[in-house]
C-alpha atoms as one frame of an Amber mdcrd trajectory, in Angstrom:
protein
 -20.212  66.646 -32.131 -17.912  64.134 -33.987 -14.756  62.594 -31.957 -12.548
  64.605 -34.384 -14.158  68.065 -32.668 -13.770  67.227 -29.266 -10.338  68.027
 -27.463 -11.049  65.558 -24.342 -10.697  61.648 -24.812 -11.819  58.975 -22.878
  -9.265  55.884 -22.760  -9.930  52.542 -21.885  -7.749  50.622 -19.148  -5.135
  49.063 -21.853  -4.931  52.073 -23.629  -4.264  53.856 -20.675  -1.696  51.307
 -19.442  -0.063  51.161 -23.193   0.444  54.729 -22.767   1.645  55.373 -19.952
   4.333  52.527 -20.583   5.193  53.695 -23.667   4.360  50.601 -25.695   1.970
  52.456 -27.678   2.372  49.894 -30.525  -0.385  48.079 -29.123  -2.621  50.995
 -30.188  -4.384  50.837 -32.747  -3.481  53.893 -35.341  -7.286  55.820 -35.274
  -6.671  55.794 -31.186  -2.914  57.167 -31.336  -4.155  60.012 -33.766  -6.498
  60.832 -31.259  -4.696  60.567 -28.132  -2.323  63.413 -30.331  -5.097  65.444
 -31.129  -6.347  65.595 -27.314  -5.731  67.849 -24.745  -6.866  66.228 -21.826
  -6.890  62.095 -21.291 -10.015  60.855 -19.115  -9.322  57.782 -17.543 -13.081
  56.410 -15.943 -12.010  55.691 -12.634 -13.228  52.167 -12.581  -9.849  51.636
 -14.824  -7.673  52.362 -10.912  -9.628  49.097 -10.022  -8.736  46.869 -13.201
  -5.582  48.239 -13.338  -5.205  46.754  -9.692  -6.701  43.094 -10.325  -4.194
  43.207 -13.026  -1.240  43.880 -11.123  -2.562  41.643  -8.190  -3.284  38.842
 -11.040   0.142  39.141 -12.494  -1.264  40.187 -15.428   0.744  43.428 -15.570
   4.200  43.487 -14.686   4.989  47.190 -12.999   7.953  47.688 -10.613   5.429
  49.935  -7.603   2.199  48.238  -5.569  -0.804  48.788  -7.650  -1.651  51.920
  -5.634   1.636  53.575  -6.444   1.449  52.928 -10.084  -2.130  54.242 -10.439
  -0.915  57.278  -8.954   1.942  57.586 -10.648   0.149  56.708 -13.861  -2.410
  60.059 -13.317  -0.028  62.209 -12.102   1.949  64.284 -14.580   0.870  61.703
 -17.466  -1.928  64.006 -19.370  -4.393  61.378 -18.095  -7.043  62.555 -15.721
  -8.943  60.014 -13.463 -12.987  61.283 -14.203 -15.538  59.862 -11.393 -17.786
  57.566 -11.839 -21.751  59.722 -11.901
């Protein structure tokens, strides 16, 4: 199956993060077309733990304690935490 047939897509942590902050300029334009063409965003959920290290590491700058933001970030967003198998 090519990426182009397949309605889920699995994000990485920054383009998870870019996206959910809206600063989707950091995107590259082949990943925005096919976060648009998706209808459902997997999110592995070893990005909840780099997300964390980065807000602990001052590396991302979010007003909510890492734990908040993570679930804010997969609640209501179109991104769906997937377990790790």
């Amino acid at each position: 199956m090519r990426p182009s047939d397949s309605a889920a897509c699995v994000v990485d942590t920054h383009v998870w993060v870019w996206s959910v902050l809206e600063d989707t300029r950091r995107i590259g334009r082949g990943a925005r077309r096919r976060l648009a063409q998706a209808t459902v965003m997997l999110v592995p959920a070893i990005c909840q733990w780099e997300v964390a290290l980065l807000i602990a590491g001052r590396r991302l700058d979010v007003d909510l304690p890492a734990t908040d933001w993570i679930e804010a970030a997969a609640d209501g967003t179109g991104f769906r935490i997937t377990p790790l198998t």
